[in-house]
C-alpha positions as CSV (number, residue, x, y, z in Angstrom):
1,X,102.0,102.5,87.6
2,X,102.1,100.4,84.4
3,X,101.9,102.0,81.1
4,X,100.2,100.4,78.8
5,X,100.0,101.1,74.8
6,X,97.9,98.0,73.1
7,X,94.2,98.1,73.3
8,X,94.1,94.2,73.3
9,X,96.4,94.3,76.4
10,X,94.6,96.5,78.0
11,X,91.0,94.9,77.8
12,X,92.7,92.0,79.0
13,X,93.8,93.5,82.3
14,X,90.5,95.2,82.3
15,X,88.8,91.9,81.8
16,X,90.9,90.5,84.7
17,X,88.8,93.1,86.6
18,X,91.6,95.9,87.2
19,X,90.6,99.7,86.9
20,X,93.2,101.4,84.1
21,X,93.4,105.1,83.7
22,X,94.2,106.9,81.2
23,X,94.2,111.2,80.2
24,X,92.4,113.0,77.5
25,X,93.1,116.8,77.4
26,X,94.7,116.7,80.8
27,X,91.6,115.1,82.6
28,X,92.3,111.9,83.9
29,X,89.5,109.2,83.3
30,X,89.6,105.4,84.6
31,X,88.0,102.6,82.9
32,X,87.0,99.5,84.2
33,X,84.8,96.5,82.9
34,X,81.2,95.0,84.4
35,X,78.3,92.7,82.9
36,X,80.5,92.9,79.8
37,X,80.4,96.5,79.4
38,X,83.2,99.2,79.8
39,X,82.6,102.5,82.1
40,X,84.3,105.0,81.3
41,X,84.3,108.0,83.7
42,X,85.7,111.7,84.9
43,X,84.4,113.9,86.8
44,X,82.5,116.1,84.2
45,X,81.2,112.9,82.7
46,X,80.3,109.2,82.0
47,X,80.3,106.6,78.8
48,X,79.2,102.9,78.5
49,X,80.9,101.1,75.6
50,X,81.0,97.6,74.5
51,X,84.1,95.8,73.0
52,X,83.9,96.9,70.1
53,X,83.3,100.9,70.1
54,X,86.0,100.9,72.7
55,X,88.7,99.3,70.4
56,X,87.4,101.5,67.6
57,X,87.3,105.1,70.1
58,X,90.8,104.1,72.1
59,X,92.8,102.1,69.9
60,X,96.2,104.4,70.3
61,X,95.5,105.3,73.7
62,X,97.8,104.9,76.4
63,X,96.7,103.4,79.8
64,X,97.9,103.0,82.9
65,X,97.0,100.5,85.7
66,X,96.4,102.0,88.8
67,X,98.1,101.6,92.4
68,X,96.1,100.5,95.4
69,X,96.5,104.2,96.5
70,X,94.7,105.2,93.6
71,X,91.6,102.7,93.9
72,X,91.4,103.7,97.3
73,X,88.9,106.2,96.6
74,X,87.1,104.5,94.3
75,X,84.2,102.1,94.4
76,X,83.5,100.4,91.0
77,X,80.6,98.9,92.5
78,X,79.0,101.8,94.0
79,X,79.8,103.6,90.7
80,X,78.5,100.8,88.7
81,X,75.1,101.1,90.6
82,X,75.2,105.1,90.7
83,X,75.8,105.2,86.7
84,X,73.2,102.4,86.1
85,X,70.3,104.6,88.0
86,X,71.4,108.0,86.5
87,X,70.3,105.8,83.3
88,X,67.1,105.5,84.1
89,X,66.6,109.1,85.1
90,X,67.1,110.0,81.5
């Protein structure tokens, strides 16, 4: 695990298309990018941010990338589709 402490760098590894992580008051949340949006989730809740807002929101945040261990469990696609319909039920 990488840390990472430049907003720039890290939407260029997001970009790439690697999941980061990162912690807000000790929840840890992972970030990744799609369809040029960046999801943002935990598992009390979920964001949708563009480029902008998420430079703006994180810019002194630390991330971390994330081992294959901890992608394991997670699908980006499958959440991408999950958090899309959950969209529409609002």
């Amino acid at each position: 695990m990488e840390k990472i402490n430049n907003i720039v760098d890290a939407i260029k590894i997001l970009k790439r298309g690697q999941a980061l992580s990162f912690y807000t008051n000790g929840k840890k949340n992972i970030i990744f990018y799609k369809n040029n949006i960046f999801k943002i989730f935990n598992d009390n809740s979920k964001i949708s941010l563009n480029e902008d807002e998420l430079k703006e929101l994180y810019f002194n945040m630390s991330f971390y990338t994330m081992n294959d261990e901890d992608t394991n469990d997670i699908d980006i696609k499958k959440d991408a589709e999950y958090y899309s319909y959950s969209a529409l039920k609002h």
